[in-house]
C-alpha positions in Angstrom: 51.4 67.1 123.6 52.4 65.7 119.9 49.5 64.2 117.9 51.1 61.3 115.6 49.3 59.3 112.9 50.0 55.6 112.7 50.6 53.7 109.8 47.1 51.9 110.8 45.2 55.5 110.3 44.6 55.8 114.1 45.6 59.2 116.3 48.0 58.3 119.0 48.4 61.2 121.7 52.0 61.3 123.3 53.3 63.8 125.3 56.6 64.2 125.5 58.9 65.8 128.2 60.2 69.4 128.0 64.2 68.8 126.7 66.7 69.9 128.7 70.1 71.0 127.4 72.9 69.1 128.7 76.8 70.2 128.5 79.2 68.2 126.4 82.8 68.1 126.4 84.4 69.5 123.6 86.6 67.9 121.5 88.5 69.5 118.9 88.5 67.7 115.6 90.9 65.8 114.5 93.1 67.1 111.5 93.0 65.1 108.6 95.9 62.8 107.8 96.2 62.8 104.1 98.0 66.1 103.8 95.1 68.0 102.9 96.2 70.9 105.6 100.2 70.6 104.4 98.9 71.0 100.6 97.0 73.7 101.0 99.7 75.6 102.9 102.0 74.9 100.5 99.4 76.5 97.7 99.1 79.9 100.0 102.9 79.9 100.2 103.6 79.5 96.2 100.9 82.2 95.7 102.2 84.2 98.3 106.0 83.6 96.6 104.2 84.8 93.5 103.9 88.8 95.0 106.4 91.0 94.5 108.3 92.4 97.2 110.1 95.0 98.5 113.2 94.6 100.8 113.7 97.2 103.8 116.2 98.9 101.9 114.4 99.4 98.9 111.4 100.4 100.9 113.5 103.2 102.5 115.0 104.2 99.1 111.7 104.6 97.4 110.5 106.8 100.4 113.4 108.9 100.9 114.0 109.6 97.0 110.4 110.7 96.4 109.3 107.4 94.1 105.8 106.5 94.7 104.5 103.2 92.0 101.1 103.1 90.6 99.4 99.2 90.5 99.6 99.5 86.8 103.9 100.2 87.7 103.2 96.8 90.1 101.7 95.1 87.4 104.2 96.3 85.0 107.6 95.3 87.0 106.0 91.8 88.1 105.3 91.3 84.0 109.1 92.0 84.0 110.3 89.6 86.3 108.0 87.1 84.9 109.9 87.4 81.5 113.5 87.4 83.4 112.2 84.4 84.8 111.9 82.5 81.6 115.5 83.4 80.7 116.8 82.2 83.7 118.0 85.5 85.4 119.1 85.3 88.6 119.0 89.5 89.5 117.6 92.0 86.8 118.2 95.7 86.1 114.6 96.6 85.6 113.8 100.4 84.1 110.2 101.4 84.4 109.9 104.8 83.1 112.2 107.3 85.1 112.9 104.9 87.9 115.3 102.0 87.8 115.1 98.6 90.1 117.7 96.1 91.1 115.4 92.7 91.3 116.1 89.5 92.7 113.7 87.8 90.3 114.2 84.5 92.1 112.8 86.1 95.3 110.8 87.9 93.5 111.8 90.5 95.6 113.4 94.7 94.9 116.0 95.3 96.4 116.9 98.5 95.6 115.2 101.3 93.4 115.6 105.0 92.4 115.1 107.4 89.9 117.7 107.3 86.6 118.8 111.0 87.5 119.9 109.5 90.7 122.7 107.1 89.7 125.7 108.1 91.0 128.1 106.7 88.1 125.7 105.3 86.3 127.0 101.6 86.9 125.1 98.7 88.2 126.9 95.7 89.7 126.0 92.3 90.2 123.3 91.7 88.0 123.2 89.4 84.9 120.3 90.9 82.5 118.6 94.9 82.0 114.5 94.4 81.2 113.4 98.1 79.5 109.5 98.3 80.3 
């Protein structure tokens, strides 16, 4: 039973069937058309092209010559590869302390790394600029 008021003042009494629930078919919803999804990816894959990586190789080399990097070394190496960046270099010669990295700044990525006191003759190919942090 459901006791309304009408807009006259007087009680109407209605009673109102027990509800049933019914099955629907889903339907997924449509995705908008204005590029809304395509944007957004594209945001997640510039911020994700924004992280530094670390190739296979490089991942290998830290692991098998002992280096082990800090957040504050993280921070410190993508700082480095920002500034390359502005000069327009292509793959940098980055020294962080005791440990040196070969950078493809475009890629953002390492691509090799190991301590100074492991350079075999001390003479690094293929890159066009050093960054001393």
């Amino acid at each position: 039973m459901l006791d309304v008021i009408t807009s006259a003042g007087s009680w109407i009494v209605m009673q109102i069937a027990e509800l049933q629930p019914i099955a629907l078919p889903f339907a997924p919803l449509a995705t908008p058309s204005d590029g809304t999804e395509e944007r957004s990816r594209g945001f997640e894959a510039i911020v994700e092209s924004e992280k530094l990586r670390f190739s296979a190789h490089a991942q290998a080399r830290l692991s098998s010559r002992g280096v082990s990097l800090t957040s504050e070394d993280i921070t410190r190496l993508e700082s480095a590869i920002a500034k390359a960046e502005r000069k327009g270099v292509r793959d940098a010669f980055v020294m962080l302390r005791d440990m040196v990295f070969i950078i493809s700044v475009k890629n953002r990525t390492v691509i090799t790394a190991l301590k100074a006191d492991q350079a075999q003759e001390n003479v690094f190919t293929n890159i066009d600029a050093a960054v001393l942090i």
